[in-house]
N, C-alpha and C positions, 0 to 999 in steps of 0.2 A: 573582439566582440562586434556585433552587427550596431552598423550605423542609422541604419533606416529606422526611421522616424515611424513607421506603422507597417510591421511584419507581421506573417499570417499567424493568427492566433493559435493553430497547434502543429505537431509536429507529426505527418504523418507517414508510415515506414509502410510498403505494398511491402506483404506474404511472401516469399522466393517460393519455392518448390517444396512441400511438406505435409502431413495432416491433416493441419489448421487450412491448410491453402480455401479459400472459400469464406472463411469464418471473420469476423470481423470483432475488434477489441478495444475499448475504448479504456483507456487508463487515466482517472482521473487526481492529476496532484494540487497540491495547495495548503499549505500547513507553514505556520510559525515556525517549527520546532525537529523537525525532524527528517528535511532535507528530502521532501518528495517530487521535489523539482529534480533531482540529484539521481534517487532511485529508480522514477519510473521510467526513462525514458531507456535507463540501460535493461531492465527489465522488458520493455517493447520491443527495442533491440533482437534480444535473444527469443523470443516469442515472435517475431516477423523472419528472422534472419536462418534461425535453426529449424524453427517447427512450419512458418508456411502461414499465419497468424495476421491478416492486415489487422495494422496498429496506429490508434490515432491519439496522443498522448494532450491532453489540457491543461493550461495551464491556469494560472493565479497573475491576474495586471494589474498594473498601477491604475488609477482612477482616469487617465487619458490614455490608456492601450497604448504606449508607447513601448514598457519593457517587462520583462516577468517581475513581478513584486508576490513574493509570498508570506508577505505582511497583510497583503489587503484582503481580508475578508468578503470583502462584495465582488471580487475580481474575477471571478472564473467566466470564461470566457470558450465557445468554442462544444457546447454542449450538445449541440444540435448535433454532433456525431451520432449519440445513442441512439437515435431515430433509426439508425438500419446496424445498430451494435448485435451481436450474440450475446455479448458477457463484458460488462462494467466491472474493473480494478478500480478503488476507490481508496485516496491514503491522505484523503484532506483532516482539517482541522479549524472547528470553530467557522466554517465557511456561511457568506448570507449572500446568497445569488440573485441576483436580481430574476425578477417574475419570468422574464421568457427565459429565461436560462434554465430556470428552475424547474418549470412544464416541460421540458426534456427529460428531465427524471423521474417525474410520475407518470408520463408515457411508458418508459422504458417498466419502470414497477408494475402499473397495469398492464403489460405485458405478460407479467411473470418470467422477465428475463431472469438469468443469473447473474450473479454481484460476488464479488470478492472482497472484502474489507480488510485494510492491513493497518494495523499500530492504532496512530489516535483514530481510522474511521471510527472508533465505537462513539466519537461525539466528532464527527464531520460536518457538523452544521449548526448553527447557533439562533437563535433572533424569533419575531414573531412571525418569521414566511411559513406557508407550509404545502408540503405536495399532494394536489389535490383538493380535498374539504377533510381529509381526516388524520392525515399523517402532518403534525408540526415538524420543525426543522427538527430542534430538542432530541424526535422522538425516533429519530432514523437509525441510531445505533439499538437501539432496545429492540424496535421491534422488525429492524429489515437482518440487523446483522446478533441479534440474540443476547449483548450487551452493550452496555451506557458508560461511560465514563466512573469510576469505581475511585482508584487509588493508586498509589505508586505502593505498589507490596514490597516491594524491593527496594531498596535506599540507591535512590538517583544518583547516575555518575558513579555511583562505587561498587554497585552488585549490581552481575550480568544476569544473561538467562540463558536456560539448559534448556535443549527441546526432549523431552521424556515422552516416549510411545507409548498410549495409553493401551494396557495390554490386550482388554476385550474386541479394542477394535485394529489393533495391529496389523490384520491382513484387507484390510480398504487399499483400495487402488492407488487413492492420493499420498500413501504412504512409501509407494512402489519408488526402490534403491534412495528414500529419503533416512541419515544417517549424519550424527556428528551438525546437527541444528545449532548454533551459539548467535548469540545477540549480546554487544554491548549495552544495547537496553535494559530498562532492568523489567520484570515483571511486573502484570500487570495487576489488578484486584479483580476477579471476578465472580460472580456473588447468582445472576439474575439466569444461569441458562436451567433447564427444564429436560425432563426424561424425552422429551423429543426434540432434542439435541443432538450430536453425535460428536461426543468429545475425542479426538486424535489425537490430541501430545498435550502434554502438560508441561508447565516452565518449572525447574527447579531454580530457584536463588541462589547463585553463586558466589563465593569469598569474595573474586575478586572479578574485572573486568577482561581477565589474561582466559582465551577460549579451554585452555587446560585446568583451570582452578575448577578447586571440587564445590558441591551443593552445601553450604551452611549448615548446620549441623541445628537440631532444634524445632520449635514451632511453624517457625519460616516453611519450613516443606513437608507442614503435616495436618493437614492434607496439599497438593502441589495446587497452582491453582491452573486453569483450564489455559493452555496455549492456542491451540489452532481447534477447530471445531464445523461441525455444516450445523445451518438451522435452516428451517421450514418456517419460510415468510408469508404474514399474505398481504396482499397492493394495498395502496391507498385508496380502490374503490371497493374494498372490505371482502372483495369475493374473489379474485387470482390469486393463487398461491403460486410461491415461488422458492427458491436455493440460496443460499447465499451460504459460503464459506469466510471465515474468519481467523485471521492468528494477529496477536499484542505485539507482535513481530514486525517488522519494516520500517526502520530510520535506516537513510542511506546507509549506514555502517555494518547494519544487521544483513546487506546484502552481499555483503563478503562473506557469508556463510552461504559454502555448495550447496550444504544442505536445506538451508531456507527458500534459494531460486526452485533447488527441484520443486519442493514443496507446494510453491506456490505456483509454478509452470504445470504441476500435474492438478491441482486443483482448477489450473484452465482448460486442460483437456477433460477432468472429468465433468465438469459442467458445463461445457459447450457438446455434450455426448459422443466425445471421443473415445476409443480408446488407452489408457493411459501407457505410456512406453514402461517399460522394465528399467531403465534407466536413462529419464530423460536429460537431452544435451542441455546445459547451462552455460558452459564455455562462454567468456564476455567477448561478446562481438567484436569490443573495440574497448582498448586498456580503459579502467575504470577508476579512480581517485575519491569516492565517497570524502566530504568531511564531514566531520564528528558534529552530534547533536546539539541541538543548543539556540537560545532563542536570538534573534540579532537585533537589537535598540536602538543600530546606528540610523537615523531614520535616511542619510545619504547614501547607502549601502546598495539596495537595492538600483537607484539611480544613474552611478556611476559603475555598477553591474553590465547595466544594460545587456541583462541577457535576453536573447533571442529562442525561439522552439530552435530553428538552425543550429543554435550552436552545439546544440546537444545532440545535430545530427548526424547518420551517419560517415563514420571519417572524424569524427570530431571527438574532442575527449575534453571538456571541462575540469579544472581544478581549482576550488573556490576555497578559500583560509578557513580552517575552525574557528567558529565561534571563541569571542574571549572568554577564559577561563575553562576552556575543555582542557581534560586531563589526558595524559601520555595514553597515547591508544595505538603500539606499535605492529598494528597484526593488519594494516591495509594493502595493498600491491603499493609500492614504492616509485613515482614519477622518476622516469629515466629524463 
């Protein structure tokens, strides 16, 4: 790990030769729980590297900017990217940004930019800040990304999630060569979206956490509840309307499913007004080692981490211990 005592706040990947070439991507992680320090950078990866996509990935610091801490809820740091972003990935949790960090992303909202929500974004933000005069922290998964924090529908750690193509809208772009979706996550509760939603896959509840185990048999998945979905946002100055894409999908481990990268790589081309490929490349840039989910208490953890945005960069391959008490989760690529 990087010794330096104050390294640059994010981690940013230039576009090669692609689609995206031109477009710019701000990916923003930070969360307790679910390893989005982990995720997003190999997701930037494959969206700089494959599609042409500059990627500028955020992270979560300790209280003196010394190393990534994604404990610290006030930490995000490095937001001033969105100021010339196309399209925000967002996969925080419980985040309280300080003021000028924060005015980055009611910019980007008064915009009417596009936004991606993955996993806990539906409560990405906690406290009494807010963006703008009308949007509260609280209020950012309800009404930018279509739902709030809900439920564990699925029993934690022991039942997966099935991605299920909602049939009516099966032939959407963002669905194009998306197949075989599985999450060790378990589903989510979703309760609050509306006819002017547009639901894309639903999660069935799984027996087990094993990607081949079948849907639960039962109430569990009747009716499924909503997986991946777009909603129609409007900014925090009550008049721009905007897009935002959503799926209860993305803890580091759920992105060992081909299916979930396409998913969510063709949701950046459809909202930055691409074209979407027929079968977009996902291939990991560079071997990937997700570990499993799970929140971490050791409060020296992070400290003696001392991770850097570099080391997650190209060339580089992180492999960080699962959390205590995660359970056997043999379906990851294997460290040679």
């Amino acid at each position: 790990m990087s010794l330096n005592a104050w390294a640059a706040e994010t981690l940013v990947l230039e576009g090669k030769e692609g689609p995206g070439k031109g477009k710019r991507i701000v990916l923003v992680s930070g969360d307790e729980e679910y390893r989005s320090e982990e995720g997003l950078p190999m997701l930037a990866k494959l969206l700089s590297q494959h599609h042409g996509f500059h990627c500028t990935v955020v992270f979560s610091w300790d209280p003196e900017g010394k190393y990534i801490d994604s404990n610290h809820q006030p930490g995000l740091r490095g937001l001033k990217a969105l100021n010339d972003a196309d399209l925000m990935i967002i996969a925080t949790r419980f985040r309280r940004p300080e003021a000028e960090e924060a005015a980055h992303i009611t910019a980007f909202l008064n915009a009417g930019k596009p936004v991606i929500g993955l996993r806990t974004a539906t409560h990405a933000f906690t406290g009494g800040g807010k963006f703008g005069e009308t949007l509260g922290f609280g209020e950012f998964g309800r009404k930018i990304l279509g739902e709030q924090w809900v439920n564990h529908h699925g029993r934690h750690k022991r039942e997966g999630a099935l991605g299920v193509v909602e049939e009516a809208n099966a032939g959407h772009a963002i669905l194009r060569g998306v197949k075989d979706v599985f999450g060790p996550s378990d589903v989510y509760g979703v309760i609050h979206l509306t006819d002017a939603d547009t639901i894309l896959m639903r999660g069935a509840v799984t027996e087990t956490l094993d990607p081949k185990s079948k849907p639960v048999e039962g109430k569990k998945n009747d009716p499924m509840q909503p997986l991946a979905w777009l909603h129609p946002y409007t900014a925090p100055n009550g008049t721009t309307k905007g897009t935002s894409f959503c799926t209860t999908m993305g803890a580091s481990v759920d992105l060992v499913s081909e299916g979930l990268r396409r998913l969510v790589v063709n949701a950046a081309f459809h909202l930055t007004g691409l074209e979407v490929p027929e079968m977009a490349k996902v291939d990991y840039v560079d071997p990937f080692y997700p570990s499993f989910y799970g929140f971490i208490n050791d409060d020296t953890y992070w400290k003696e981490a001392d991770l850097q945005p570099e080391d997650f960069g190209l060339g580089k391959t992180p492999a960080m211990p699962d959390p205590k008490g995660s359970p056997e989760w043999p379906f990851r690529p294997v460290k040679k």
